[in-house]
N, C-alpha and C positions, 0 to 999 in steps of 0.2 A: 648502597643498593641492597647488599645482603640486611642491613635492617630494615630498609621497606618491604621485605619481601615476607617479613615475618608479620611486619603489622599489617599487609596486603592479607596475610592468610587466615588472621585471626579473625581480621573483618570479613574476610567470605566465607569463616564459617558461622559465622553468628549471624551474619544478614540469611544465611542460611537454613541454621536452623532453628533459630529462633522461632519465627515467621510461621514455620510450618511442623514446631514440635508439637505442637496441639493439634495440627491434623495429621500423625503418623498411626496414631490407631486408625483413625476411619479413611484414609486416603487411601485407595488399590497399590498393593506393592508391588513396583515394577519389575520384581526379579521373586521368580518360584522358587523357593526352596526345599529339601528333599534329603531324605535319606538313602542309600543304595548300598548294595551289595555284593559281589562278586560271586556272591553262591546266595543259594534260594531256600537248601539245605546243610546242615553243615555235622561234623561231629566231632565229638570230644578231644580234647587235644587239638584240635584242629587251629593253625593261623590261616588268616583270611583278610581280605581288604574291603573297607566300609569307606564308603565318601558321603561326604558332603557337600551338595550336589544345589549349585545357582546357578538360575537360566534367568538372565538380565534380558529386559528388551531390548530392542533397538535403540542407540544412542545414548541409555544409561549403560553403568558399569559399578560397581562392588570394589574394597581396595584390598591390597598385597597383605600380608604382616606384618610391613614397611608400607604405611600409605603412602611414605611422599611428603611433600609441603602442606598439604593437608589430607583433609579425610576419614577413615578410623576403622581399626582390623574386623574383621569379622569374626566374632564369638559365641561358645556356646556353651550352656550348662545344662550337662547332664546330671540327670534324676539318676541316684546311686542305681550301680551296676551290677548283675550280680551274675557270677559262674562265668565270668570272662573277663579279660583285661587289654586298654586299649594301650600303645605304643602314641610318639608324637605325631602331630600334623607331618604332613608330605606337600606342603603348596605350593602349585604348578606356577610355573617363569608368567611374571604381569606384564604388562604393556606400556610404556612410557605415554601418560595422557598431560598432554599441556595444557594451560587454562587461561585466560585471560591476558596474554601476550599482544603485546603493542610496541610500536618502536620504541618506547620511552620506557618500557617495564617487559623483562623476561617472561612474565608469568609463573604462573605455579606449577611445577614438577610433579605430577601425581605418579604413581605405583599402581595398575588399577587392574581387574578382568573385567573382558566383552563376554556376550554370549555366553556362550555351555561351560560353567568352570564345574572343576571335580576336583576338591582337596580333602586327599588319602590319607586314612586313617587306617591303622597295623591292628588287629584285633584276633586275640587267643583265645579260644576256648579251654574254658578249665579242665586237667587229663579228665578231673571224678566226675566230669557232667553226665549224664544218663539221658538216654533215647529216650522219647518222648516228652523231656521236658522243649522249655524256650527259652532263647536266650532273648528280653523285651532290651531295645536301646530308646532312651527317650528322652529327648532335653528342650532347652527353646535355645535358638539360634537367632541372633542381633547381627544386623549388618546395617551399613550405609548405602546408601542409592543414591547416584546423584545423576545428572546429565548436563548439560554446558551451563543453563541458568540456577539449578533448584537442587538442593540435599534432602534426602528423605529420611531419617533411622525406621529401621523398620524390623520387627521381631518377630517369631513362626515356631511354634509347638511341634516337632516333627518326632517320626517316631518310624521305628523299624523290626520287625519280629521276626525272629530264624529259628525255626524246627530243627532239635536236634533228635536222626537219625541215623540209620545203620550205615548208611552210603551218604558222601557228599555232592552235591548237585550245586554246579557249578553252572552262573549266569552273569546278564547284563556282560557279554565278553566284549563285544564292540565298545560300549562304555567304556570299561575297564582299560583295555587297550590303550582308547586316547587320553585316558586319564593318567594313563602311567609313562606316556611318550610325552606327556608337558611338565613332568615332574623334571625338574635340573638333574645330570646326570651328574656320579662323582669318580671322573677317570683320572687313570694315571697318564693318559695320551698328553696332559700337558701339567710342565713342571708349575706351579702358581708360586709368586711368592711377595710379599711385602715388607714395605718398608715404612715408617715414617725418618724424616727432612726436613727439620723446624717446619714451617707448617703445614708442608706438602706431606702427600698420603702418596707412595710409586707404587705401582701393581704392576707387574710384571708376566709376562706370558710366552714360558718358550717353551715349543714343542717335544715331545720325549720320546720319543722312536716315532715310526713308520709308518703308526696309525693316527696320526695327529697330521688335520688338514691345515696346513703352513699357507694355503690362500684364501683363510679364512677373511669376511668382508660384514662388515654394517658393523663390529663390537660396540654392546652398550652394554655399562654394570651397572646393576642394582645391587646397590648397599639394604643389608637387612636393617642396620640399625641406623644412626643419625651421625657415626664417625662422619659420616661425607652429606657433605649438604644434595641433597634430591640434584639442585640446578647444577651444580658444579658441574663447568665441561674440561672434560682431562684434555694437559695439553700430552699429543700423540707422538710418542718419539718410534725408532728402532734401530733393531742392534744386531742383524743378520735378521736372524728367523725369529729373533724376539723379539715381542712388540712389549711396549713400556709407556703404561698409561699415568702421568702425572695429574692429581688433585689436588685442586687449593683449597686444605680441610680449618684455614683462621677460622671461618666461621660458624663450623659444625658445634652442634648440642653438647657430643661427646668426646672429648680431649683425653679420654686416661685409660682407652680402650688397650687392650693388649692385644685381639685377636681381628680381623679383617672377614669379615662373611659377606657373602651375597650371590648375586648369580650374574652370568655372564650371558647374553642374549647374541648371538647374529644372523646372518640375512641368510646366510649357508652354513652347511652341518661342520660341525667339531671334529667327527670324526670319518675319515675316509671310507673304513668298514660299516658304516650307519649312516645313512645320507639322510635320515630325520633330527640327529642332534642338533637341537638348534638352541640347545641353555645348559651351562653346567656351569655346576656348585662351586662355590670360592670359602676356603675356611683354612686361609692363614695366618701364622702368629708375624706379629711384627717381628725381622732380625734387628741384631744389636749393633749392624753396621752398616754402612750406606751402602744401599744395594748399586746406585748408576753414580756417576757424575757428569753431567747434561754441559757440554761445552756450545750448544748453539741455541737460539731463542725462536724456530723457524715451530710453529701451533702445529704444524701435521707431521711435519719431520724433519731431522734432525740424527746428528752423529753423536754419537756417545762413547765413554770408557767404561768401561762396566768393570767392578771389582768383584769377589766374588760373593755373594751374598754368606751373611750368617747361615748357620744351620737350622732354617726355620723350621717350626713347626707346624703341623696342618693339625687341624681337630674336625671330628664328625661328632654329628649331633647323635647322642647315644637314644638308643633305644634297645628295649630288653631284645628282640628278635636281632638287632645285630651283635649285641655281646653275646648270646648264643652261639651265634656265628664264625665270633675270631675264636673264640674259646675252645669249639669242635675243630677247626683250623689249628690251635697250637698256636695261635698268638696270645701275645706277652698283654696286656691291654692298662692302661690308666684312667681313671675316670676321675671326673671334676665332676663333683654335683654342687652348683652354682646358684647363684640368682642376682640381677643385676640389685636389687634393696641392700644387699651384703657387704655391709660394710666389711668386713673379715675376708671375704672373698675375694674382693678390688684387691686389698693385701695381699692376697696371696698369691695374685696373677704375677709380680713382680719379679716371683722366681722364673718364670719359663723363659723368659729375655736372657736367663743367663746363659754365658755360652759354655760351662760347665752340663746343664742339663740339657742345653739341645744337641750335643757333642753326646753325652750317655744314651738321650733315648732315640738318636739319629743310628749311634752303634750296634744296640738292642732290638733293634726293631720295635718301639712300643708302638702300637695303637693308641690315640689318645681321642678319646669318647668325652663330650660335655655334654652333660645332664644341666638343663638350665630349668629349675623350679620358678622360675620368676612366676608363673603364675600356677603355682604349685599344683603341678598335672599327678594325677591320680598314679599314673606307673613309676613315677621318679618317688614321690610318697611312698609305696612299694616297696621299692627298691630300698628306700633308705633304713625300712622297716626291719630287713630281712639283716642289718648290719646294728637293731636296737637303736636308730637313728630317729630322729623325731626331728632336725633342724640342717642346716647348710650353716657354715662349707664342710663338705664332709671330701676325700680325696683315699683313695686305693688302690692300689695296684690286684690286678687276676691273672691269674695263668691255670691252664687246666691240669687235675691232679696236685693245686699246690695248695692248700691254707690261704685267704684271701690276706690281703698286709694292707690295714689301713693305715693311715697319715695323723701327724697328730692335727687338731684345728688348727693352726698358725704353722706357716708352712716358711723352710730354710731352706737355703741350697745344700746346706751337710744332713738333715734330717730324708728330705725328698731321693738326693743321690744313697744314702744308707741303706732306705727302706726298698731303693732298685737294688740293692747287694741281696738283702733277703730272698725277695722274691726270686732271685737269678739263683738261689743256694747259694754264695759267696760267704754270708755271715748270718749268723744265729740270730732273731728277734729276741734277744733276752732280757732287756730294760727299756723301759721310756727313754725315748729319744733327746728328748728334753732335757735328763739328768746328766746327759754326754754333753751337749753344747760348752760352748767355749765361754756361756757367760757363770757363774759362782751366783750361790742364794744371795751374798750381801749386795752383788750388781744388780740380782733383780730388784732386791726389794730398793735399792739408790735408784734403779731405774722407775719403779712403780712410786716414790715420793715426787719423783721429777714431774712422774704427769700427773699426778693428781695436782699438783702445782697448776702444772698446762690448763687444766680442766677447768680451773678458774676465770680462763679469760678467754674461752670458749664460750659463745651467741647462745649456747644452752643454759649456762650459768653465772653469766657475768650479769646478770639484774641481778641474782639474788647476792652479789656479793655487793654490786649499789647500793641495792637495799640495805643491809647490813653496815656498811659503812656509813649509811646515811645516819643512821639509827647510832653510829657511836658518836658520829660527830655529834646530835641532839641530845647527850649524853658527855660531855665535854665537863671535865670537871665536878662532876656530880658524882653518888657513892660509885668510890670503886670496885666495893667489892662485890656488886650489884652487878655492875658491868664484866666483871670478872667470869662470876656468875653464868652469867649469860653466853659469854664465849663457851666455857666447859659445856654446857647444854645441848649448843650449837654440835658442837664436836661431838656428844655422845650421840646427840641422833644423826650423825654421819656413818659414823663408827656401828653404832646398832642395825641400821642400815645395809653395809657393807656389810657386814656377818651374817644379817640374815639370809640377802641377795647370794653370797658362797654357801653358805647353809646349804640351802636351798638345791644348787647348782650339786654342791659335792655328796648331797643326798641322791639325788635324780640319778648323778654318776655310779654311785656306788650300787644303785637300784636297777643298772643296766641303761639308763635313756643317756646320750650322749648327745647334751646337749651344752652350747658356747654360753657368754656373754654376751647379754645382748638378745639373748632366745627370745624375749617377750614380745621385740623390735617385729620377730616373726610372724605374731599373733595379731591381724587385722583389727580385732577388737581392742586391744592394749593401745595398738599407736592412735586408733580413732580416739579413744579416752584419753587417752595423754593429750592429745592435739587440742581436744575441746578442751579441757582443763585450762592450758598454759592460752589457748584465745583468750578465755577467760580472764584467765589473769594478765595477758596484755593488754585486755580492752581497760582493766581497772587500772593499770601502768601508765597506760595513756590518758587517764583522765574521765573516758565514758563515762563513767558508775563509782561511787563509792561508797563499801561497806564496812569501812573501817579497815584499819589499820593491823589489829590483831586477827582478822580472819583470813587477811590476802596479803598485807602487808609484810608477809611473812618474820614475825617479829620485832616489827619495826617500832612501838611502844617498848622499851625497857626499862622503863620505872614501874607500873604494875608487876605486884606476883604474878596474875595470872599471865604476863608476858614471859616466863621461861616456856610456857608450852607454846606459846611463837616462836620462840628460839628454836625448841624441839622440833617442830615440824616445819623450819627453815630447813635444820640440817635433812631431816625427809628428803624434801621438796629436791633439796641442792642434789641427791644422789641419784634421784630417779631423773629427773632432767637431766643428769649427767650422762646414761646410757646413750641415749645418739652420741656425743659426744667423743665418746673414747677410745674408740679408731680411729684414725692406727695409732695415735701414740700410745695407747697403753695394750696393743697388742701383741707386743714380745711380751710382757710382764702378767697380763692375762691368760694367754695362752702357755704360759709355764705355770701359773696359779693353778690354774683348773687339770694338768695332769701330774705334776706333785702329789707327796703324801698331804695328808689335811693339816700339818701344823705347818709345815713350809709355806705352803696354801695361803692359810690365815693371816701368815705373817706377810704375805706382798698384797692379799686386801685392805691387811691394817694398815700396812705402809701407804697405800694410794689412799685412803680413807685420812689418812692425818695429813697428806699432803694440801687434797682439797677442802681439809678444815682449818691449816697451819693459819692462813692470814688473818682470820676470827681468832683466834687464840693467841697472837702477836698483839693484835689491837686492843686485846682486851687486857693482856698480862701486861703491855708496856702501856700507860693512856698517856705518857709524853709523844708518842707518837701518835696519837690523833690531835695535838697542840700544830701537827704541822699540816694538816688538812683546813679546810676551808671554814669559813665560819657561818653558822645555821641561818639561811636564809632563803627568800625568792630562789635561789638557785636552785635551790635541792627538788622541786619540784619540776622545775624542767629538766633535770639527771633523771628523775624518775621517768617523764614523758619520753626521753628522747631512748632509755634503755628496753623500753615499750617494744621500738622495733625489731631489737633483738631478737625478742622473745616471736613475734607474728616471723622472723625468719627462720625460728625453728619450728613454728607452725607451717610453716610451709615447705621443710625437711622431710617433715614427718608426714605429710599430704604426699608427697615426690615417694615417700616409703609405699604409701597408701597405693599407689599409681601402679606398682608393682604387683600389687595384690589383691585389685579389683578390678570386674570390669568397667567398661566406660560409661556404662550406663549407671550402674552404683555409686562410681565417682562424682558422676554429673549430681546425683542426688544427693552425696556428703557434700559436696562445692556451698547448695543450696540449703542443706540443715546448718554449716556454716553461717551462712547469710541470717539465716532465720535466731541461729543463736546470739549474733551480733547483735541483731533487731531486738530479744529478749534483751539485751543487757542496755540496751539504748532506751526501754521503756522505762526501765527498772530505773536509771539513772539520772529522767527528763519527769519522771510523776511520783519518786519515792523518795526524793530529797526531803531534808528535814523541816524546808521551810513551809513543804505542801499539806493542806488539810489534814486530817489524818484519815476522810474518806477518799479522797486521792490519794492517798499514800496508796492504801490498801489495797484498790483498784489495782493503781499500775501492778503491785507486786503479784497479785491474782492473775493478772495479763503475761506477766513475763512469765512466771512460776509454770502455768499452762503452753508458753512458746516453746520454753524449756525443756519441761518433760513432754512433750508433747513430739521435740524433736528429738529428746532420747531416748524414748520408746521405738519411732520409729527408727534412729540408726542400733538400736538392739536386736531389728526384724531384720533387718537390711543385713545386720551382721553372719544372724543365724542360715539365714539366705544364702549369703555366701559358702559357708562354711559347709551347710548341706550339699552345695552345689558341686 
């Protein structure tokens, strides 16, 4: 069921908007969009609240952050800012909208706003602004529209101007008001807590003193992310005054989440002192032990034993105005500057499940603040600035009056608990953390030959090591020391490679940018080029097109001279292809590379650089062992076809990277430079074959040559776009 309900929703967005993507410029937008302000005038130093402001018609609606089983957030890019700084969205509790429900099909779970929404935005003015200037805001804003038949995308150039003078004048307060009463509140009046239970997701809800209304009625949660499927209906247990909502999260998106967010909605207020609460904020860490054990099967209720939950953790989403805030307060605070594309990051959520750190920072009182870059917001770039940061994960501990204590990139339960000892005065920050662990240089570097091993039979690099095998077995018996040859080649341009990739890294470091492995992963343009490249070269893996063997084949000729610079830039190819690839296993061993002295450094790059060249340099040094491989024939060409796919599922890694870091409109438009690049290599390879004229040759290649650049011009616009934005 939960698969029809995916392929139910990819066809109603497509029958959707399809149909009507050619008329969302000239169609009337069913929902006004706007800028507004809290103040009319404002001054220096001054914080303030700015929204962004949709007034849907009748019967349409706009969606959440979390649309739901379909849909798509509403966004917006702004034209650089200047003499102020904005904090994160604040978006107000959506509406459960169902869609196409039949006895025979649930329908679709939407996330959605009716009518008048206002989603808040934190905005500082800078101390040194001067009277009489203006602060201009101005960006375009993209949202979805839909109503029970028809999807609209529909986009709006909004804009906003604030006079800085002597006195602040403060307006739109009615606005403001209800704008700030539909925002989720974050109380202590109820303890929150979660758990996963093989595939069950339990969220838990029990009151915390006096001011928590215990007859609370209608509970619905919104999940911000995809841990819990939109339809999933929790089965309803309780346990005195706690209620204990069970989900069946088998067949949720996201399986490897550590923390539980969303908002909690009911019919009556949350809190007895506040009879309008009627949504508050959910942001906790999974414990590491079963929170219930459900001994009846009764959908509303049910008797339970409850054990005592781990020492979970809660996280709030950080924003500079509230690290201000604990900070003036005397709180101790932690911050996770994150992003779900982070492959480093995933890794490093793994510490907070332990019950060594929820035990320390349950003790300490820490604050824990997540800064989530996912789509890299202009105040968390900021933030990371003021630390010589340029990339995630970055992790530190603040206290006021103390020296800030960062984290190293790769995060350990004795490194994380240590650097709590500094921050508390306990112990001295005197050396890299790193150089204390319990593992010795020669376990790093055995551990960093193990994965470059790993890295070999990794969907990133396992064609090029087909390939390459293929190419010995074609090679069978022939000069050895040709073949020899070839292997050393292979290996040095791994090896060159890797030095320069550390290079690089232990330059930047040294220069103050503190940036991981992987940093380039970061850079929208790098993974877009990456991506179209290896299409590229999947569509020729697969048979589309072919230009020879020494140009893509990455080596695959080793009887020609000129086949060691195939070899050479085999070993290329094999290292940069390997970057998605090398988390987490080579993440302990990386993450000790990169804050190491430079020779220590070098030597667990070289080690993983020989690991993922070791089996090219086996093949070559022993050729009795390519006597036990297959012998040259038909086959070898469907090895190539079928390692094809491979490579289109790191293409589509690396797009999921993309996803992270654009919006959906830009995405919609790489999906289709995709498509159109395909089509270039499908001309190339149906009119440039060698049997066709040679004025058809030239056509086709003129045809493709123009698809080509044509569509990498336009994703070089598309990028800079971004980037401005």
């Amino acid at each position: 069921m939960h698969f029809a309900r995916h392929i139910f929703s990819l066809f109603t967005l497509f029958a959707f908007l399809l149909p009507l993507h050619g008329q969302s410029a000239g169609a009337p937008a069913k929902t006004k969009a706007s800028l507004v302000a809290d103040h009319s005038a404002i001054t220096p130093g001054q914080k303030l609240l700015i929204g962004i402001r949709l007034v849907s018609q009748p019967h349409w609606h706009t969606y959440w952050k979390n649309p739901g089983d379909a849909g798509s957030v509403t966004e917006m890019k702004w034209e650089k800012l200047q003499g102020a700084s904005m904090g994160e969205w604040q978006w107000p509790a959506p509406k459960l909208f169902v869609q196409g429900a039949t006895e025979d099909f649930p329908g679709l779970y939407n996330f959605v706003y009716e009518g008048d929404t206002t989603i808040l935005i934190p905005l500082t003015i800078a101390p040194d602004a001067k009277v009489g200037e203006k602060i201009v805001l101005k960006g375009e804003v993209s949202w979805l529209e839909c109503d029970d038949s028809n999807c609209v995308p529909q986009s709006s150039t909004i804009s906003l101007t604030l006079p800085i003078e002597a006195k602040a004048i403060p307006a739109n307060a009615e606005l403001f008001t209800k704008a700030k009463a539909d925002i989720p509140l974050a109380t202590d009046a109820w303890q929150i807590t979660a758990v996963r239970e093989g595939t069950n997701i339990i969220l838990r809800l029990k009151p915390n003193g006096a001011d928590a209304n215990d007859a609370i009625e209608g509970i619905h949660f919104f999940p911000s992310d995809q841990q819990i499927p939109p339809s999933a209906q929790p089965k309803v247990l309780t346990e005195g005054k706690t209620k204990v909502y069970v989900f069946d999260a088998k067949d949720s998106y996201e399986k490897e989440g550590t923390v539980l967010t969303g908002v909690l909605t009911a019919k009556n207020s949350w809190l007895k002192s506040a009879p309008d609460t009627k949504a508050i904020s959910v942001g906790a860490t999974y414990g590491s032990q079963p929170a219930t054990s459900i001994k009846a099967t009764d959908t509303t209720q049910a008797a339970v034993s409850a054990k005592p939950a781990s020492g979970v953790l809660t996280w709030e989403d950080w924003t500079l105005a509230r690290q201000e805030e604990l900070l003036a307060a005397g709180k101790l605070i932690y911050i996770d500057f994150t992003a779900r594309w982070c492959a480093t990051c995933q890794v490093n959520k793994r510490v907070y499940s332990n019950e060594a750190i929820e035990e320390a920072f349950h003790k300490n009182e820490v604050v824990l603040l997540r800064a989530d870059w996912t789509k890299k917001n202009a105040e968390i770039a900021n933030e990371l600035a003021k630390y010589q940061r340029a990339a995630v994960p970055f992790n530190v501990f603040l206290k006021k009056d103390h020296p800030a204590v960062p984290l190293p990139e790769l995060l350990t339960v004795n490194n994380v608990l240590e650097k709590l000892d500094v921050i508390l005065g306990k112990r001295a920050d005197d050396a890299p953390l790193e150089q204390k662990e319990e593992s010795s240089l020669p376990a790093q570097i055995a551990l960093a030959l193990v994965g470059g091993l790993i890295l070999n039979l990794m969907p990133c690099v396992f064609p090029v090591l087909g390939l390459k095998i293929m190419g010995f077995v074609g090679q069978a018996g022939q000069n050895r020391r040709k073949v020899v040859i070839h292997g050393i080649v292979f290996a040095i341009g791994v090896l060159l490679s890797f030095w320069i990739l550390a290079t690089v890294l232990l330059v930047l470091r040294q220069g103050g940018s503190q940036l991981g492995w992987g940093f380039q992963l970061q850079e929208p343009g790098f993974v877009l080029a990456m991506a179209v490249v290896l299409l590229v070269f999947a569509l020729n893996m697969a048979g589309l097109f072919e230009i020879g063997g020494r140009a893509v084949g990455v080596g695959s000729g080793l009887t020609a001279k000129s086949g060691y610079g195939g070899s050479f830039f085999s070993g290329i190819l094999a290292t940069i292809i390997a970057t998605p690839c090398a988390a987490p296993f080579l993440a302990p061993a990386l993450g000790a590379a990169l804050a190491l002295p430079p020779v220590p450094s070098y030597l667990i790059f070289t080690a993983i650089a020989v690991g993922l060249a070791l089996p090219y340099l086996l093949l070559s040094a022993f050729p009795d062992l390519i006597k036990m491989l297959p012998r040259p024939g038909a086959w070898m060409e469907s090895f190539k076809q079928g390692l094809s796919f491979l490579l289109f599922a790191t293409v589509l890694y690396l797009l999921w990277v993309l996803a992270g870091q654009m919006d959906i409109f830009s995405l919609r438009d790489v999906f289709l430079g995709m498509a159109a690049i395909a089509f270039a290599c499908w001309v190339y390879g149906r009119w440039s074959a060698p049997h066709r004229e040679a004025k058809t040759r030239l056509i086709g290649m003129a045809v493709s040559a123009v698809i080509l650049l044509g569509t990498c011009i336009y994703y070089y616009t598309l990028i800079r776009a971004e980037n401005a934005g």
